[in-house]
C-alpha positions, 0 to 999 in steps of 0.5 A: 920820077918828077922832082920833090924840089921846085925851087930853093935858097940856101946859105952857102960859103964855099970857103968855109968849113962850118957845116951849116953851109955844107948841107948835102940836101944843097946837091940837088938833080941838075936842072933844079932852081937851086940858088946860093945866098950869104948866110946873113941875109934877111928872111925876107931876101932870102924869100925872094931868092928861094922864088917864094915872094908870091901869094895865094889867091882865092876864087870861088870854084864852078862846075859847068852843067849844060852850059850853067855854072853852078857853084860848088861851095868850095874856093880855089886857092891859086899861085899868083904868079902863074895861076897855079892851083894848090888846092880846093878849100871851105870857107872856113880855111885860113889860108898862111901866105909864104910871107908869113914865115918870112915875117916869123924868123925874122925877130928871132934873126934879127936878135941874133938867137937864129940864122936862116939857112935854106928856104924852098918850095916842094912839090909844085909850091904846095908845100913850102918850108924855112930852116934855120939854124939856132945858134949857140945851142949844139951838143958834142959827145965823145970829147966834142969830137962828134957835134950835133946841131940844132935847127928850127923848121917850119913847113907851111902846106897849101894843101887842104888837109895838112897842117903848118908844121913847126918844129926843131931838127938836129943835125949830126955833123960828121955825116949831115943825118937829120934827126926829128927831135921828138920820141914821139909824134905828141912830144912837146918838140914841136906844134902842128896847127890845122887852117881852121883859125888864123895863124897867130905868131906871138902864140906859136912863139910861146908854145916853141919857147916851152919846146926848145926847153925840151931839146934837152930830152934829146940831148940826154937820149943821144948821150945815153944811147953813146954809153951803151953797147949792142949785142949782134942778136939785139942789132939784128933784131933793131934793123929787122923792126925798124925795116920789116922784111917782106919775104917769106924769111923773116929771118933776113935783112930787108934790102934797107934793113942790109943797108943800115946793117952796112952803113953801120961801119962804113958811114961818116963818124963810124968811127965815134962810138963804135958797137954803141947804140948811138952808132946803131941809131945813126946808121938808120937815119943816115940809111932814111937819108942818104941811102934811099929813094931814087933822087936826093931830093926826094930822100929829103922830103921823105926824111923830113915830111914824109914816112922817113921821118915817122921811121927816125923817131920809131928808130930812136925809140926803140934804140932807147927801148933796147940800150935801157933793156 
């Protein structure tokens, strides 16, 4: 299988014990280009370090017919370095350089409210992404001793039909599952733009001003679903719809669905809130993010683009559906 990750930055301290420079998703395949930089870089450095410091050209696109070329109607988006091509556009596509999103944490970091922690590239540059984390804004249940860490991402397509996708993770400490922070994909925990106008920053820093105001929902989830205890039938049931079975026996555990039911007394922090739904929720996002998928960088891009993290916000809602039962 071909690597999800082509290049990367991350914030690293090898002596320091802060989880924000130990993130698992930093152990890539060997081979990689993955590079360790101080936590207080600058965006724009970073940028350069993560390989990312190259632009989108655009050309117009030809077919060849007996020797003519004739137009196709469509643009040819192209890396600069390497004449790559990403993708084929309409006119009306507003392409978003790297730089933007380099441009965009910037004021936040310069104010102190972020600090960048990994930037990288997926998928041969087509899809390009920044992570940082927000300060001074973690929750802690069970006496502080399980900590849960807030994060703002922001994924940047060169793909003709996705969309620029900004939105806050969280992070449990004590074993690094990330969590979407939504209860579902039309929360008001993140924003989506399409490439059918230009990017506008001072409005998308508005429309996340009025998001981060919403983490509190999820903080209320977590600490509701840490006060309520499962029952084995109602576990069983939660991990045979959160990873349907496709055997004849519907009465069996799917091979992820046997995985979580394991990793519930065996994943880090297993110990925090034991028979609760909070440990029954976590023992599936630690399943989409360490346990599946043939390479950690591939569980990555799942858990954080692609089907994993459509299957984290099923999971948190229906832990909420049956703790409220």
């Amino acid at each position: 299988m071909a690597h999800e990750v082509e290049t990367m930055a991350y914030a690293y301290d090898s002596k320091s014990k802060d989880s924000a420079y130990q993130h698992p998703w930093h152990k890539f395949d060997t081979g990689l280009k993955s590079v360790p930089v101080n936590a207080d870089m600058s965006p724009a450095d970073m940028l350069k370090k993560a390989g990312l410091d190259w632009t989108l050209e655009r050309a117009s696109s030809f077919i060849e017919v007996d020797g003519e070329q004739i137009p196709t109607g469509k643009d040819v988006l192209y890396r600069s370095t390497d004449n790559k091509i990403m993708t084929h556009v309409s006119e009306g596509w507003h392409e978003v350089q790297n730089s933007v999103f380099a441009d965009f944490f910037s004021e936040f970091c310069a104010e102190g409210s972020m600090e960048m922690n990994t930037m990288g590239s997926l998928r041969e540059g087509k899809r390009v992404f920044a992570l940082a984390r927000v300060k001074d804004a973690e929750f802690s249940l069970f006496r502080g001793k399980d900590v849960v860490e807030p994060y703002f991402l922001f994924s940047n397509p060169h793909e003709y039909g996705q969309c620029l996708d900004l939105r806050f993770v969280c992070t449990r400490v004590v074993c690094m599952n990330t969590f979407v922070a939504a209860m579902n994909e039309n929360s008001k925990l993140g924003v989506r733009l399409n490439h059918r106008s230009a990017f506008e920053p001072d409005l998308v820093k508005e429309m996340l001003e009025i998001s981060k105001s919403h983490m509190s929902s999820y903080k209320e989830a977590a600490e509701f679903l840490s006060k309520k205890k499962f029952s084995v039938e109602n576990l069983k049931e939660y991990y045979q719809t959160v990873f349907p079975s496709s055997a004849k026996d519907e009465e069996k555990l799917s091979r992820p669905g046997k995985l979580a039911n394991a990793a519930l007394e065996t994943q880090p922090g297993a110990e925090f809130g034991e028979g609760t739904w909070w440990s029954a929720y976590n023992s599936v996002t630690y399943t989409v993010d360490h346990l599946i998928g043939r390479t950690s960088d591939n569980r990555m891009n799942n858990a954080w683009f692609g089907g994993g993290r459509k299957k984290k916000i099923e999971a948190l809602d229906l832990a909420l559906e049956y703790a409220d039962a």
